[in-house]
C-alpha positions as CSV (number, residue, x, y, z in Angstrom):
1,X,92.9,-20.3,100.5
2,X,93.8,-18.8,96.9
3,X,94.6,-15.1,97.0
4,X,93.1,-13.8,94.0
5,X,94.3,-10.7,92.5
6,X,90.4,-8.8,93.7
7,X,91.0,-10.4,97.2
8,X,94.8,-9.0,97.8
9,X,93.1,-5.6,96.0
10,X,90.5,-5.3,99.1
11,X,92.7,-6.6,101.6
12,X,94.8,-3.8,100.8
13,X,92.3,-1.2,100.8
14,X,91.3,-2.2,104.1
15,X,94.6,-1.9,105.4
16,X,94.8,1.5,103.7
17,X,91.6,2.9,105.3
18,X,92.6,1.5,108.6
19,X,95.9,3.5,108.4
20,X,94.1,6.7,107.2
21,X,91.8,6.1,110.4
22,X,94.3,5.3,112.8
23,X,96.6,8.2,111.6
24,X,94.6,11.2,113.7
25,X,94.0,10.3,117.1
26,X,91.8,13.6,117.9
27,X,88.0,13.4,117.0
28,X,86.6,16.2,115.7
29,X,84.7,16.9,119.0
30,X,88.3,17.7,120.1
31,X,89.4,19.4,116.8
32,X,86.1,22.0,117.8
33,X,87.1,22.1,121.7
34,X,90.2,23.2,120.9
35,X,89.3,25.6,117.8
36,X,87.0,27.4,120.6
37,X,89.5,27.2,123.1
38,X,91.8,29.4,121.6
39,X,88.9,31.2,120.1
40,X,88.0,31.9,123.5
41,X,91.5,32.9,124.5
42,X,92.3,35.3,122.0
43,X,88.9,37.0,123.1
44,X,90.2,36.9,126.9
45,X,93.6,38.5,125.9
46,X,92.0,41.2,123.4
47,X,89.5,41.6,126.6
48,X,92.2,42.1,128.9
49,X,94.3,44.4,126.7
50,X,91.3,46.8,126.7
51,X,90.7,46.5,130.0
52,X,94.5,47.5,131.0
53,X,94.9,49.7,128.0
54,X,91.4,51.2,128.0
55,X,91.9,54.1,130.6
56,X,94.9,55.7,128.3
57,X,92.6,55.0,125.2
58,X,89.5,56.9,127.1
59,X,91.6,59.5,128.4
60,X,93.0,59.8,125.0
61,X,89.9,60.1,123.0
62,X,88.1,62.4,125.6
63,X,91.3,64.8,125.1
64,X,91.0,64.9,121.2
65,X,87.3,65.5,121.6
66,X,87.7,68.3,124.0
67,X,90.4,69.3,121.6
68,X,88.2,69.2,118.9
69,X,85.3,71.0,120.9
70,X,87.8,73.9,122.1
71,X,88.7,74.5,118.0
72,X,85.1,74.5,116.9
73,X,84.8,77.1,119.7
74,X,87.8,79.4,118.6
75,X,87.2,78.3,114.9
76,X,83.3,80.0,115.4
77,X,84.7,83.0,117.0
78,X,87.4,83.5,114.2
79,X,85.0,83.0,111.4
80,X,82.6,85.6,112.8
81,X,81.7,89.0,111.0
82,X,84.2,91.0,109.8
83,X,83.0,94.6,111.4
84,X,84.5,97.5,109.4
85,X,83.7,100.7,111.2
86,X,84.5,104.2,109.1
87,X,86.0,107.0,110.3
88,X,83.2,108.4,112.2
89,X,83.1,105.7,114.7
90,X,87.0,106.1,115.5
91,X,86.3,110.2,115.7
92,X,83.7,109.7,118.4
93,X,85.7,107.6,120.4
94,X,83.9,104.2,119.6
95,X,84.9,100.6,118.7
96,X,82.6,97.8,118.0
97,X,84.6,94.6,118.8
98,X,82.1,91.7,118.6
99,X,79.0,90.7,116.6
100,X,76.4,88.4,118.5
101,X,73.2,86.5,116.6
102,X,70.6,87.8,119.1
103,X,67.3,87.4,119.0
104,X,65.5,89.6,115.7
105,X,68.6,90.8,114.9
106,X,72.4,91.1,116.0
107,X,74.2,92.5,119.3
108,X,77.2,94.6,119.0
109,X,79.6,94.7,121.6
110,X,80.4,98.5,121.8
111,X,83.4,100.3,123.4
112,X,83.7,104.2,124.3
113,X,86.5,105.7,125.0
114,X,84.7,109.2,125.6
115,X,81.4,110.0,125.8
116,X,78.7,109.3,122.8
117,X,75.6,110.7,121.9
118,X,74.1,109.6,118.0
119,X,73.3,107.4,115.8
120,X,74.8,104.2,114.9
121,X,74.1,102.9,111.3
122,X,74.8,99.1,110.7
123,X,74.8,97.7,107.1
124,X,75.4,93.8,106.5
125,X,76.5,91.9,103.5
126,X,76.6,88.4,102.4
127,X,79.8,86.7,101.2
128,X,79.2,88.2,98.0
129,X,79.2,91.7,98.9
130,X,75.6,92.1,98.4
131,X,73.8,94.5,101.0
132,X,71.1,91.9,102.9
133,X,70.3,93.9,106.2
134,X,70.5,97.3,107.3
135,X,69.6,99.0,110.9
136,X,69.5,102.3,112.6
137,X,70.1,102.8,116.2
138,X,70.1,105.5,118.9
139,X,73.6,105.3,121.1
140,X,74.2,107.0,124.2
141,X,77.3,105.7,125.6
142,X,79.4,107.6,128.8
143,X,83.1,107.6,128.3
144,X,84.7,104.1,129.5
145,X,81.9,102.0,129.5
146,X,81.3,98.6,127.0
147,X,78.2,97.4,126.4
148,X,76.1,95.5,124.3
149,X,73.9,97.0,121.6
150,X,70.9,95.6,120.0
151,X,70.5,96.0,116.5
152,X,66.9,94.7,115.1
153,X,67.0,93.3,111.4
154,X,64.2,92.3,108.9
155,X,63.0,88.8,110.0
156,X,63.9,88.0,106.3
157,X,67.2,88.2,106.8
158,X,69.3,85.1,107.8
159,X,71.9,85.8,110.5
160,X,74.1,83.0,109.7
161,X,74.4,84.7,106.2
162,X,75.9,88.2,107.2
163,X,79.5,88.3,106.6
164,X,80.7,91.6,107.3
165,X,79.2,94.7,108.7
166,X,80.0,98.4,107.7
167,X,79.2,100.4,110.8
168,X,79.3,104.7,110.7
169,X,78.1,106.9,113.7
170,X,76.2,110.4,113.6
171,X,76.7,112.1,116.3
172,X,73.7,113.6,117.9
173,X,73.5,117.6,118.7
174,X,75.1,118.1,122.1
175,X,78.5,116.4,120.5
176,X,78.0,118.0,117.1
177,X,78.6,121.6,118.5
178,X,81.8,120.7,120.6
């Protein structure tokens, strides 16, 4: 048999492809079972991780959120109306020491130290200073006793807007004369 140059050129290439064949013994049916297997591992292990690790991680994020809910509470109780209360209130023994959204209006939380028979005026401004509400009430108030006081505003005005509030105090007759 002559070996031509074209047949030792194909014989080669046979040879060649035989060896690339040969090389990898794993099919790629195998190559994917073992891509998924550690796939599948790595899940289990990220999976188990939680699982041991996932109390802390719940206990921690429940703490920052009651964290979080405890500031917005103290946050919303620091932000609230600044309440300037003249001279008047202080001579008749009052002090207003907490403004409420109520219902139609606002409710202030008033102290007396003696009693307190009058007129409570309440004026409330925006951020800007600008007068936006304004309320007279009648007060009768016996020495050491704290209560709440509603104050009815226009329905125009928007609670959340009010930003300060300058209260003064008349008293009534049976004070006036003492």
């Amino acid at each position: 048999m002559n070996a031509t140059p074209e047949h030792l050129c194909i014989a080669a290439g046979v040879v060649t492809l035989a060896a690339l064949g040969g090389c990898d013994s794993k099919t790629a049916e195998e190559k994917g079972a073992a891509m998924a297997t550690e796939k599948i591992d790595m899940a289990k292990g990220v999976g188990d991780a939680l699982h041991a690790k996932g109390g802390q991680a719940t206990e921690a994020v429940t703490t920052g959120l009651g964290s979080v809910v405890n500031g917005f509470e103290k946050g919303v109780q620091k932000s609230g109306r600044k309440i300037v209360s003249d001279d008047t209130v202080a001579k008749a023994g009052l002090k207003i020491t907490r403004a409420l959204d109520a219902a139609g209006g606002l409710d202030l939380y008033v102290v007396a130290e003696a009693d307190a028979i009058g007129k409570m005026r309440v004026l409330a401004y925006d951020v800007l200073d600008n007068e936006i509400g304004r309320a007279t009430v009648a007060l009768v108030r016996s020495a050491d006793e704290g209560k709440y006081v509603r104050v009815p505003m226009d329905e125009q005005v928007v609670l959340s807007s009010i930003s300060r509030l300058a209260v003064s105090f008349k008293p009534g007759d049976a004070l006036a004369k003492k």
